[in-house]
C-alpha positions in Angstrom: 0.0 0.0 0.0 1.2 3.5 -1.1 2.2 5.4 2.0 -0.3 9.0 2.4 1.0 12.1 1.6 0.1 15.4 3.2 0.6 18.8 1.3 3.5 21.1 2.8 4.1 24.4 1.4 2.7 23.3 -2.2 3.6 20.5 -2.2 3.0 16.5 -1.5 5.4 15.2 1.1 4.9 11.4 2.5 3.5 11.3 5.8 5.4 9.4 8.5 4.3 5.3 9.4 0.7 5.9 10.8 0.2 2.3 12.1 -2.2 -0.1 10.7 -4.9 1.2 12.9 -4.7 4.7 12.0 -4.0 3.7 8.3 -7.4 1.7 8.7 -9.1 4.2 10.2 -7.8 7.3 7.5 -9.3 5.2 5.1 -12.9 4.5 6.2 -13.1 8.5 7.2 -12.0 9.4 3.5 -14.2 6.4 2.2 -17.3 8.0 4.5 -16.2 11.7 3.0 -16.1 10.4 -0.9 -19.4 8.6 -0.3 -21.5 11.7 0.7 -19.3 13.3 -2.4 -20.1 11.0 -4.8 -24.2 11.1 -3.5 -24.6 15.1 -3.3 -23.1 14.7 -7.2 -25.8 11.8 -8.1 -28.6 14.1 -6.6 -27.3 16.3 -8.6 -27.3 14.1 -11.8 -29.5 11.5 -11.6 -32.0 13.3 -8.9 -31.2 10.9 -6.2 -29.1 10.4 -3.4 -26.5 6.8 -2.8 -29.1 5.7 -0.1 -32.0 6.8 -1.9 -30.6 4.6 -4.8 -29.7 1.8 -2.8 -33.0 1.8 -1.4 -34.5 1.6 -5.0 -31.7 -1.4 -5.6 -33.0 -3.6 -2.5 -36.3 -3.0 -2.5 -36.5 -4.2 -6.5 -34.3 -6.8 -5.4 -36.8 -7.7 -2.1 -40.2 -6.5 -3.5 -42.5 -6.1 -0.4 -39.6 -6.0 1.9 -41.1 -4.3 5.3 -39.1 -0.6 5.8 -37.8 -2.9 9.4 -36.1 -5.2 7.8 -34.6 -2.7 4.9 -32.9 -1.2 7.5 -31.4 -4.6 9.1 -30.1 -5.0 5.4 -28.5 -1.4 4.9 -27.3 -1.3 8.4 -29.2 1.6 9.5 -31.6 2.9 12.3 -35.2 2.5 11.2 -35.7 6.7 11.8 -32.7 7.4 9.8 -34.6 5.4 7.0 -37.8 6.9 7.1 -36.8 10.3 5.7 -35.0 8.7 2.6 -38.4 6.1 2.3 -40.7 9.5 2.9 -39.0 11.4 0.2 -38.7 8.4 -2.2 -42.9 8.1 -2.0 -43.0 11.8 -2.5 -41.2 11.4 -6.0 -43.7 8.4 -6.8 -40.4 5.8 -6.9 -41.7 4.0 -4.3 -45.2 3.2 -2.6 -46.1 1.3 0.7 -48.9 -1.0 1.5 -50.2 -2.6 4.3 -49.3 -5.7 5.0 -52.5 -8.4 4.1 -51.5 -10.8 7.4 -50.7 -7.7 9.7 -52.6 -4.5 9.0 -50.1 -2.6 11.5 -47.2 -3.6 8.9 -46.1 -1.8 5.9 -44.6 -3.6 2.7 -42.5 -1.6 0.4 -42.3 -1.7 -3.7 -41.4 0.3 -6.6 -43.2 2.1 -8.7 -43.1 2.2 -12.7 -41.0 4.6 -12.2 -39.1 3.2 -9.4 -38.4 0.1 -11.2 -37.5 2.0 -14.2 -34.3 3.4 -11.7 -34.0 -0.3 -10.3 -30.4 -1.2 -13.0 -27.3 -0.6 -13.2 -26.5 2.9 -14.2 -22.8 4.6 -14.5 -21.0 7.4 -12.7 -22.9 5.9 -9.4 -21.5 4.5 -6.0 -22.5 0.9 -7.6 -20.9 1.6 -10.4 -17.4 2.4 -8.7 -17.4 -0.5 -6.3 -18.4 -2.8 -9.1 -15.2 -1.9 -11.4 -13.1 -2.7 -8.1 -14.7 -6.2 -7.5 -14.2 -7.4 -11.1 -10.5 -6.4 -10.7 -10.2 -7.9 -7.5 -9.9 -11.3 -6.4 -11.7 -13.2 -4.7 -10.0 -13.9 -1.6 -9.4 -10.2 -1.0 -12.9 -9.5 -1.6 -13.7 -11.3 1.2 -11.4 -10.5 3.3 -12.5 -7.0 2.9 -15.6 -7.9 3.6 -14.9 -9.8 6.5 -13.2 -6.9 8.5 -15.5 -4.9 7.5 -18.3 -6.4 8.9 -16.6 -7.1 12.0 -15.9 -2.7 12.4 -19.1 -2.3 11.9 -20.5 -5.5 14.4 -18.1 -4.0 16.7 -19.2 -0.1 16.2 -22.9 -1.6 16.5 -21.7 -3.1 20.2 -20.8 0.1 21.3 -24.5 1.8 21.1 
């Protein structure tokens, strides 16, 4: 791995050994600070927002999926969820019903519209870590994956 640089008087000077943990951790901030970048410039674009997409993604994937269990799947808190599911039925992408074995429950789908979103589509969050998995192997695909799902079942401990 390329060591970071920091800029000193104009220009780009290597920063000294940070550690693995502090290496680890640079990365996930700047990963964090790219993915609100890269969703403010898809509102922009495409109209919606990387969770707002992601939402259209699973939900198309898991038609009927209740908003409780989305946010198991995206690793959220149900009330950070309802605004991105609120504004989503306001653009008519996506539409709730009640549930026909527990009226108290909500089901989610897409829309025409929605499912028109629900592919693939370029210059999107999707779209970047896709190009990085079909260059990666296997192994280190799930190795990534793996210690990245232990941060965040150890993040999720702390609460």
């Amino acid at each position: 791995m390329s060591r970071a640089r920091v800029p000193e008087n104009g220009r780009s000077v290597p920063l000294p050994p940070l550690g693995p943990v502090l290496e680890f951790m640079r990365l996930i901030w700047g990963l964090g600070h790219l993915l609100e970048r890269t969703s403010k410039r898809m509102k922009a674009s495409k109209g919606l927002t990387g969770p707002q997409r992601l939402v259209i993604r699973l939900v198309g994937r898991f038609p009927g999926i209740p908003p409780g269990r989305l946010a198991e799947l995206m690793l959220v808190h149900p009330s950070t969820l309802s605004g991105v599911l609120r504004r989503l039925e306001r653009k008519k992408l996506l539409e709730r019903r009640r549930d026909p074995n527990d009226a108290r429950r909500s089901l989610l789908g897409l829309t025409a519209a929605g499912r028109a979103l629900d592919s693939p589509s370029p210059f999107t969050v999707e779209a970047a870590v896709e190009r990085v998995l079909a260059g990666s192997h296997p192994s280190h695909v799930e190795s990534a994956k793996a210690i990245l799902s232990r941060v965040v079942q150890t993040l999720g401990e702390v609460d």
